[in-house]
N, C-alpha and C positions, 0 to 999 in steps of 0.2 A: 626511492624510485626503483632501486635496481630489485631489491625486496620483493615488490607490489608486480613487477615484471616476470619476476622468476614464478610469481604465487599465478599470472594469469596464463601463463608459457603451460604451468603445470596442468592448470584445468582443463586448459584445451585439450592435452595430451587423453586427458580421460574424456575429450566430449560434452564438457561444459564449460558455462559464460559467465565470468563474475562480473555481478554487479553491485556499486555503490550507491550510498545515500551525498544526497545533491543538495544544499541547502546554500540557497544563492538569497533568503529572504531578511538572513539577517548572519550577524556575526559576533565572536564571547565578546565583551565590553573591554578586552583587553587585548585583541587582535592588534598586529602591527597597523592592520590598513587604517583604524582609528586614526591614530597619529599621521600616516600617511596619505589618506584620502578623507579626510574629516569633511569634506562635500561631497561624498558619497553617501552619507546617512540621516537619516531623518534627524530634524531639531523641532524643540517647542521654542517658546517665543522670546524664550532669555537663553538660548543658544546651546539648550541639553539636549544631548542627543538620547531620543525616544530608545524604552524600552518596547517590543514585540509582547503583541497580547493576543488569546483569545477568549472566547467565552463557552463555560462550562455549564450550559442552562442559561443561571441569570446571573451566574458568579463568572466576573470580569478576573481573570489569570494573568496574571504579571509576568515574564519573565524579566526578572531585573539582572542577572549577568548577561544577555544578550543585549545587541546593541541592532537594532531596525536600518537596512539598509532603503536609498530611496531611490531605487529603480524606474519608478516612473519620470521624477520631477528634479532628479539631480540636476546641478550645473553641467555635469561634465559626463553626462548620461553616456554617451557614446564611449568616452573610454572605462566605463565602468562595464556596460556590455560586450564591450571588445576582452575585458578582464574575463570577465563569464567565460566568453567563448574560447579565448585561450588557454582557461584553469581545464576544461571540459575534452577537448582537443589533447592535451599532455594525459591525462588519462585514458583516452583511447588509445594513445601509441602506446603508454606500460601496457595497454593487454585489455581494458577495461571494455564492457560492450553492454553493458547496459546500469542504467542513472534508474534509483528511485528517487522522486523529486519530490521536497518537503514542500507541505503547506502549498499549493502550486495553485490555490486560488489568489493568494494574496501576491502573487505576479501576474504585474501586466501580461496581456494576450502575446503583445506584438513582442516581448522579450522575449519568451516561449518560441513564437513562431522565427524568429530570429536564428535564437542557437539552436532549436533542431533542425531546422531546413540545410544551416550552413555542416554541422556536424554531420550529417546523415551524405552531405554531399562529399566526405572526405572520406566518413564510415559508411557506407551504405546499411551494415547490416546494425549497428547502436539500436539499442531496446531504449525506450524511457518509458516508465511506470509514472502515473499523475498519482500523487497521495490526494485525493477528494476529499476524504473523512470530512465530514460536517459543511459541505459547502452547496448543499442543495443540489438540483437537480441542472438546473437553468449552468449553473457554473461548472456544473460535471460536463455538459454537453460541448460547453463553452472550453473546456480545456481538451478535450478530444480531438474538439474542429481545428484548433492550435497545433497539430500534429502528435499528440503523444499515440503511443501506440497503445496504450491501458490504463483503464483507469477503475482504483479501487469502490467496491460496492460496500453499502451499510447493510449488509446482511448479519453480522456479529449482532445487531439491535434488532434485528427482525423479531417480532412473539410470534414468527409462522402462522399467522392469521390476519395480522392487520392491513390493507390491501395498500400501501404507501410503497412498501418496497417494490411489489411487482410491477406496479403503474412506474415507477423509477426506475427499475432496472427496461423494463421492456421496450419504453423511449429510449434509455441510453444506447440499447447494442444497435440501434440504426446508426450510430456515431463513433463506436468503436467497441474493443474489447475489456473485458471484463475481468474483476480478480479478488477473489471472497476469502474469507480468514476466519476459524471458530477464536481466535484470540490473536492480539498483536502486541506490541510495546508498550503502549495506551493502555489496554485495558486489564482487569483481573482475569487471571488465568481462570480458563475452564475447570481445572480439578478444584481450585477455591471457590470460583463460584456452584460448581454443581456438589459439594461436599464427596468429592472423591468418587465420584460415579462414574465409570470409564465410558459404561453404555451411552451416557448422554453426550460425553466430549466426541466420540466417534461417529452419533449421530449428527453433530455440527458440522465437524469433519465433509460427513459424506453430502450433508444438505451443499454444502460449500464448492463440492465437485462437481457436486450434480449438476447446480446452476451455472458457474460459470468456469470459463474457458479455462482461466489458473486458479489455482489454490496455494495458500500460504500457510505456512504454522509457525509460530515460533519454537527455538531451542526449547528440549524438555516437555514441548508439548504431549506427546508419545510414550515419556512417560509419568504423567500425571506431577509434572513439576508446579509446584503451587505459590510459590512466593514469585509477587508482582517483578517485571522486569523493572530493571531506574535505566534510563537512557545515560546517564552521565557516571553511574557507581557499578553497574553489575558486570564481574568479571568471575572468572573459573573458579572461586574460593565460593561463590553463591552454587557451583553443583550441586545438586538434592541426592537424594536417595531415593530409584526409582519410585512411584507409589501404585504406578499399573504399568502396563506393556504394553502401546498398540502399534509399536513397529508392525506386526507382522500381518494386521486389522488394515492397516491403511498401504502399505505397498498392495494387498490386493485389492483395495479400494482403486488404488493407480491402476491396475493392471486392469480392470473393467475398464476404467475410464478410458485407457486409450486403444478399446476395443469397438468404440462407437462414435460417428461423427457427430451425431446430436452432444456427446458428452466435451468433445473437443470441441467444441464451438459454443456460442454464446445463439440461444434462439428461444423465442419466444415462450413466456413462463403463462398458466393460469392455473388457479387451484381451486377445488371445493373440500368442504367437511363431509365425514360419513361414519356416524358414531362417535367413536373416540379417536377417528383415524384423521388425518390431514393428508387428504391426494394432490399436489402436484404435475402436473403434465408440462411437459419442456418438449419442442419439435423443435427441426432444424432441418429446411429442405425435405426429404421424402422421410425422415427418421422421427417419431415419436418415440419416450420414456416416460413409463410416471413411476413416480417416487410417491409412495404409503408410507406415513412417519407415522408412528404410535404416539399418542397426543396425550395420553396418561403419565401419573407421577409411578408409575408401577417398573419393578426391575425389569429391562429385558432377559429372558432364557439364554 
């Protein structure tokens, strides 16, 4: 605690807000609360307690060290909520001011709208980010109206032509804010999947700014770092060896961005083709931008 305190004291001092990841959907199969609140987690019908799955396409994913907490339907639902809200709480006093939230379909609404209504009345300023990835449209909007303050876009799967994203995103910002990423945790990095092409990682990049309101990258992104992140194995011994440089491509990416309010805002998106090009137009209140992406396999100059 004292650690995590001193670490959130610091960033202030520079001007910035650490935030953590939130994972209230499930816990390791070895956690104390197991043993301790063993009706707080899912069971099957001879009294195992469920492992947490989703689905990769049509391939059902197991996590079998996790253990599925049951949030909705527990016995003892009210002090399992009250645990949330008090785990949540001790990290805003270390310093903490904003929660990325895992998996945040697979939590009920009314838990959602619980612990942010009551944290936000203690913290006023607390961020929480909705992890969406894969939950449709209906339950992106559904988690918005719950109060987060953002919630992530599939724009990383876009082929910049197929018209699903834009009909998706353009509904969603009536509901809230928005948050794009050319690569996350999840997925193969940029430089492996474009075979080292910096032009292409940088065009993600900038399509990712363009549209919405934040943008994220992962460590290494910047410089063309290629091997997959593991959520549970990757630590400072996986450093790469640079294999491009776009620190200094994307701090001026930022520096336009927060040179225009269409850029800092999330506003309506439409696009047409023109050749090999892909136009884009984004407005926001009296500000229009279009964005011409080069649609060809061809190097940029």
């Amino acid at each position: 605690d004292e650690l995590i305190a001193k670490f959130c004291s610091e960033a202030k001092k520079k001007k910035m807000s650490v935030m953590m990841d939130l994972v209230i959907n499930h816990t390791a199969t070895d956690s104390p609360l197991v043993l301790e609140h063993n009706n707080w987690y899912c069971h099957d019908a001879s009294g195992r307690i469920l492992n947490p799955f989703c689905m990769d396409g049509d391939t059902k994913v197991v996590w079998e060290d996790l253990a599925e907490i049951d949030n909705l339907h527990s016995p003892d639902r009210d002090n399992l909520w009250k645990y949330w809200l008090d785990m949540i709480l001790h990290f805003c006093k270390l310093g903490i001011r904003g929660f990325r939230c895992d998996a945040v379909f697979m939590i009920p609404k009314e838990l959602w709208c619980y612990l942010i209504t009551n944290v936000k009345k203690e913290y006023p300023d607390t961020f929480f980010l909705g992890e969406t990835l894969g939950c449709g449209l209906e339950k992106t909007i559904t988690t918005l109206n719950a109060g987060f303050d953002m919630a992530m876009t599939a724009l990383k799967w876009w082929d910049l032509q197929s018209p699903w994203f834009i009909e998706q995103y353009n509904q969603t910002i009536d509901h809230g804010m928005t948050l794009s990423f050319p690569e996350n945790h999840d997925t193969v990095r940029c430089a492996s999947e474009n075979n080292g092409n910096s032009n292409l990682a940088l065009m993600r990049y900038i399509i990712a700014s363009y549209i919405s309101k934040a943008t994220a990258i992962t460590t290494g992104f910047e410089y063309g770092y290629r091997r997959k992140i593991d959520v549970c194995n990757t630590n400072p011994s996986w450093n790469e060896e640079p294999y491009y440089d776009l620190s200094s491509a994307i701090a001026n990416v930022n520096k336009v961005k927060v040179g225009y309010k269409v850029l800092n805002n999330d506003g309506k998106i439409y696009q047409f083709v023109c050749n090999d090009a892909i136009c884009i137009v984004k407005s926001y209140e009296e500000e229009s931008l279009l964005l011409v992406i080069n649609n060809t396999n061809h190097e940029l100059d």
